[in-house]
C-alpha positions as CSV (number, residue, x, y, z in Angstrom):
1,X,0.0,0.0,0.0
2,X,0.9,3.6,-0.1
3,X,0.2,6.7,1.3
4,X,-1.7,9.4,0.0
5,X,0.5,13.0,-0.4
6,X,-2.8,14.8,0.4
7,X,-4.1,13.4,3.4
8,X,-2.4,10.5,4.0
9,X,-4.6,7.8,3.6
10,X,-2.7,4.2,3.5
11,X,-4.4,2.8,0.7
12,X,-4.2,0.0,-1.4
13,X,-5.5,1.4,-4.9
14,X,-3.4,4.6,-4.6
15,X,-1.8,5.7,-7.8
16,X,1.2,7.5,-8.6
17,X,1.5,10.7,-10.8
18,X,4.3,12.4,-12.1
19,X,4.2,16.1,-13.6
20,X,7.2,17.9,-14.4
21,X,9.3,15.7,-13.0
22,X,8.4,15.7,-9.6
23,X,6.2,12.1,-8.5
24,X,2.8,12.4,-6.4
25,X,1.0,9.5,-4.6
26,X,-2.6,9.8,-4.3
27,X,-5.5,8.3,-3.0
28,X,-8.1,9.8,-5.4
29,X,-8.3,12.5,-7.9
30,X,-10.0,14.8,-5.4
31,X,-6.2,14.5,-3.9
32,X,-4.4,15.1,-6.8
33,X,-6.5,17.8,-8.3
34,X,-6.3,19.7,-4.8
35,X,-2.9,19.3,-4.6
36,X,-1.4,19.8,-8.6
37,X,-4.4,21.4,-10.7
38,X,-3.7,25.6,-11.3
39,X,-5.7,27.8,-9.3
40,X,-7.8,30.3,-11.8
41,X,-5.8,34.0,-11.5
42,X,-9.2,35.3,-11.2
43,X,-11.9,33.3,-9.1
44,X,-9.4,31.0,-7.3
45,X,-11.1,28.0,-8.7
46,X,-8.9,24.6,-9.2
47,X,-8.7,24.4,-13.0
48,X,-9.6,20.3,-14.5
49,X,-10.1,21.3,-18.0
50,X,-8.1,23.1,-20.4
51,X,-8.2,26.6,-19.1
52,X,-6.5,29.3,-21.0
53,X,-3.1,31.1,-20.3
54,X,-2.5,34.6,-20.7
55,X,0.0,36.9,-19.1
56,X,2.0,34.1,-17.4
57,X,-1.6,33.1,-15.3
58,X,-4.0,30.6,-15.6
59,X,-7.7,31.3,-15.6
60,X,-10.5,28.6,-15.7
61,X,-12.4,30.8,-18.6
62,X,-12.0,33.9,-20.9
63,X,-14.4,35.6,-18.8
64,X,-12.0,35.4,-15.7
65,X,-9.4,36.6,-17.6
66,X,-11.2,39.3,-18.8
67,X,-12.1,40.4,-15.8
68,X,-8.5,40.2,-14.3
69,X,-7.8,42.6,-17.5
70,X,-6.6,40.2,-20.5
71,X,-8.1,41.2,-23.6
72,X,-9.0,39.2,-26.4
73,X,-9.5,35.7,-25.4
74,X,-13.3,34.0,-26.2
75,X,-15.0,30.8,-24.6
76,X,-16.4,30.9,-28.1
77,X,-16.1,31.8,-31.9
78,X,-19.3,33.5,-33.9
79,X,-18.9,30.8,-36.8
80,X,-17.3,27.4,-37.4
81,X,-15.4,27.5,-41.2
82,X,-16.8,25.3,-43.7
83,X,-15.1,22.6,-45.3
């Protein structure tokens, strides 16, 4: 068994996860994502998805990072090109 980074938990389906180098042990992905996932630059929230990066920060949304003052980024585009 092994124990959880997070909160310690001896368990015996922990996993192991390695991101930039450095190795984690966790008990579940609430662990993980607590302990690695970016914190938005804006709201604070723990980013799972994709995000977007401007300025050097991570946001969870364009609208985060437009309200921190990034200009330019969209959740969405107006039209999809054919073909």
């Amino acid at each position: 068994m092994a124990r959880c980074d997070r909160c310690g938990n001896d368990y015996d389906k922990s996993f192991t996860l390695t991101l930039a180098g450095e190795t984690h042990v966790f008990d579940s992905f609430e662990c993980a994502i607590a302990t690695l996932a970016p914190e938005c630059g804006h709201c604070g929230c723990r980013i799972i998805g994709h995000g977007v990066e401007a300025a050097g920060r991570y946001f969870c949304c364009a609208h985060c990072a437009k309200e921190f003052g990034v200009k330019g980024l969209r959740d969405r585009v107006d039209t999809v090109p054919a073909g």
